[in-house]
N, C-alpha and C positions, 0 to 999 in steps of 0.2 A: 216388579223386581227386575234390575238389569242385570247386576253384577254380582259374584259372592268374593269374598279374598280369606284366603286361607292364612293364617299366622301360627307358623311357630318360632317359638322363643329355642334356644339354645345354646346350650355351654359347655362346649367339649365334645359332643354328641357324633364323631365323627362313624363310632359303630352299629349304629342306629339308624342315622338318619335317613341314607336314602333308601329304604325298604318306606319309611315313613311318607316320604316326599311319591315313593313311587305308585303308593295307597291313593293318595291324594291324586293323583294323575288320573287314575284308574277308576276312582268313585268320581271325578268330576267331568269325565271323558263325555257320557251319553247326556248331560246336564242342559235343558234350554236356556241355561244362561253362560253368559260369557263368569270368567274366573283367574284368580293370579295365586299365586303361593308367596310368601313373603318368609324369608330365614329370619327372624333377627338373630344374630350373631353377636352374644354380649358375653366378650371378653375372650374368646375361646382362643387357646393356644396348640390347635389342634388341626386339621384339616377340614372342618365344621363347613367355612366360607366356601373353598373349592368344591365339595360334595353339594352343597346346596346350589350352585351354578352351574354342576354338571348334569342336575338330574330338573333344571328350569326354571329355578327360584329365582328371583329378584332376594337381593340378602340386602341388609340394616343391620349397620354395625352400631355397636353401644357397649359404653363402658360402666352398667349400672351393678352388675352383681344383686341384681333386686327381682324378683318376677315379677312382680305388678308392673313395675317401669318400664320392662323390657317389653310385657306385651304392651301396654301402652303407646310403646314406640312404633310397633309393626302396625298397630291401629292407624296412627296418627299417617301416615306413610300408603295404607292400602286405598283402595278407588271403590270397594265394593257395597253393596247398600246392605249386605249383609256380612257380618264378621263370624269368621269359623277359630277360634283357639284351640289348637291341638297342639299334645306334648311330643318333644321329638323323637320318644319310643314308644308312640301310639298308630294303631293299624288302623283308619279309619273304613267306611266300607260304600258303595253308594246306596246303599236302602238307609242308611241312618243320615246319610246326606240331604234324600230325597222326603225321609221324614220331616225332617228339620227347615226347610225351604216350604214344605205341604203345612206345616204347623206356623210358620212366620206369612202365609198366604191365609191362613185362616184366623189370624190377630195374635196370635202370639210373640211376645217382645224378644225372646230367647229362653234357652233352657240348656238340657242338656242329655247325657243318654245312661245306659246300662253300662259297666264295664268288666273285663274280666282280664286273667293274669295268664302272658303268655310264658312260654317256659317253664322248666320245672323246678320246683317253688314247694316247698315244705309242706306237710298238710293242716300244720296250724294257719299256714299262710291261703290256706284254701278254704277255712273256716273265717279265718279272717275276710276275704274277697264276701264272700256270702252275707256278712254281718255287714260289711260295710257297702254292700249295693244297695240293701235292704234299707239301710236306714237314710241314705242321699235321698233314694226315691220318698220315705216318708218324710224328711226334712225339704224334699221340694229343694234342694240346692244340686249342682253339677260337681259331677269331679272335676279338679284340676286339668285332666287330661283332655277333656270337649267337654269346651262349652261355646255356645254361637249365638249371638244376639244381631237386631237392627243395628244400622250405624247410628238411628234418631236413639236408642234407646241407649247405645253405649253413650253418647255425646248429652246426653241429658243428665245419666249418674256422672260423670265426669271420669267413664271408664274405670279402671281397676283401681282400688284405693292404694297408694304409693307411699302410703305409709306400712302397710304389713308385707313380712317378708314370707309370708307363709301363708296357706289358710284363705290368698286374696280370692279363691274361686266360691268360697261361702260367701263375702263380702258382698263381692258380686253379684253370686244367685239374689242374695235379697235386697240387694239395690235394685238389681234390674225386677224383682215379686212387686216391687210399691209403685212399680210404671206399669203393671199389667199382664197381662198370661204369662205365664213362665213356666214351661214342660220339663218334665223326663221323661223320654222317648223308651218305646220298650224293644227297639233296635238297641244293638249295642257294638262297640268298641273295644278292640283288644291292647292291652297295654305291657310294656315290659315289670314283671315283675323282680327284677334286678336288687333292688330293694329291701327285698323280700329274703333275697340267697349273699346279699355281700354283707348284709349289715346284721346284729344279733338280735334277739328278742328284745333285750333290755337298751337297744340303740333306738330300737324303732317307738318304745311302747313310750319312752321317758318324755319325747317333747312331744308327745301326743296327749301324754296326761297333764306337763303343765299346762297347755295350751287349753284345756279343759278346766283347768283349777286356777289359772291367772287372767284367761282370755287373753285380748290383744295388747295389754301391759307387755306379753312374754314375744309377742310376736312383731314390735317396732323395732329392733335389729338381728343380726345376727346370733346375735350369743346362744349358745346351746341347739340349736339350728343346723349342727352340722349334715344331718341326714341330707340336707337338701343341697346346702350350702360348702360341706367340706371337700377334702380332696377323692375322686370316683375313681372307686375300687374295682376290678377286673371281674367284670361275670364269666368263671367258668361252666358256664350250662352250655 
């Protein structure tokens, strides 16, 4: 392994991000390999771009409003022999780094890690977190927030499926399970739980259940989609 390249996708992300970008600094600081940070920046009418070149990034600009495409583009763009996807309100750490690089040295194609919710966040939202680390791990799929594969292994599923606008990091995990080892790390990743405190029980739970009861029928556009897709609401935490 020579290289790793760190990608995040981002839209609007200007309150976030460089605590993110700074994580990423800091976990790939002590690393025997060389490493780059890549913003994509898709669409943001925000300060996204400046903060991402102030704090080291190389940015990738794109007009997709899509997440599969968006990382796709940062992929298509990085130099590294290994791909890191992190979301741009996720704290990554270098023991989960160091995991992840020790597991793709020992045959593993990619995978992904443990997560938890930073801020303060309801305590259904803490029942929630628990239910749903649980089950990634037994589903053998990565959250959204990190997941990191080979470049051979991204370039052989043909990367993130660019047709779903949701959901694309399950897609993945089991594209990249029929190429070969596929972890979740029992390091773990802190993530914004923003989500959690702007949007209501019945915002979060509704396309979570279609997307349960239609599959990917529900998930080829935007419609109904807004949790991820609409306009982002002010976290007062």
């Amino acid at each position: 392994m020579r290289s790793i390249s760190f990608i995040v996708p981002a839209w609007n992300e200007e309150t976030v991000l460089g605590p993110t970008l700074d994580a990423i600094k800091r976990s790939a600081r002590q690393l025997a390999v060389t490493s780059e940070m890549i913003v994509v920046d898709d669409s943001s009418t925000d300060q996204t771009a400046d903060i991402a070149v102030e704090h080291g990034a190389r940015v990738v600009r794109v007009q997709h409003r899509q997440i599969a495409a968006t990382r796709n583009a940062g992929a298509r763009r990085a130099y590294g022999d290994v791909l890191f996807f992190v979301d741009a309100d996720t704290l990554i750490t270098e023991p989960v780094v160091k995991a992840a690089i020790g597991s793709v040295e020992r045959g593993a194609v990619g995978g992904g890690c443990r997560f938890q919710f930073y801020g303060r966040i309801p305590l259904c939202a803490r029942v929630f977190e628990a239910i749903a680390v649980r089950l990634y791990r037994l589903a053998g799929i990565a959250s959204g927030c990190f997941l990191f594969c080979t470049r051979e292994a991204f370039e052989r599923v043909n990367g993130f499926n660019a047709q779903l606008y949701a959901a694309e990091e399950g897609g993945m995990s089991l594209a990249l399970r029929r190429q070969g080892k596929f972890v979740i790390l029992r390091e773990s990743v802190t993530t914004s739980g923003r989500k959690l405190t702007t949007c209501s029980v019945r915002e979060i739970a509704a396309p979570i259940m279609r997307i349960i009861f239609h599959g990917r029928r529900y998930l080829r556009n935007r419609h109904g989609l807004d949790i991820w897709y609409g306009n982002r609401r002010p976290d007062h935490n």
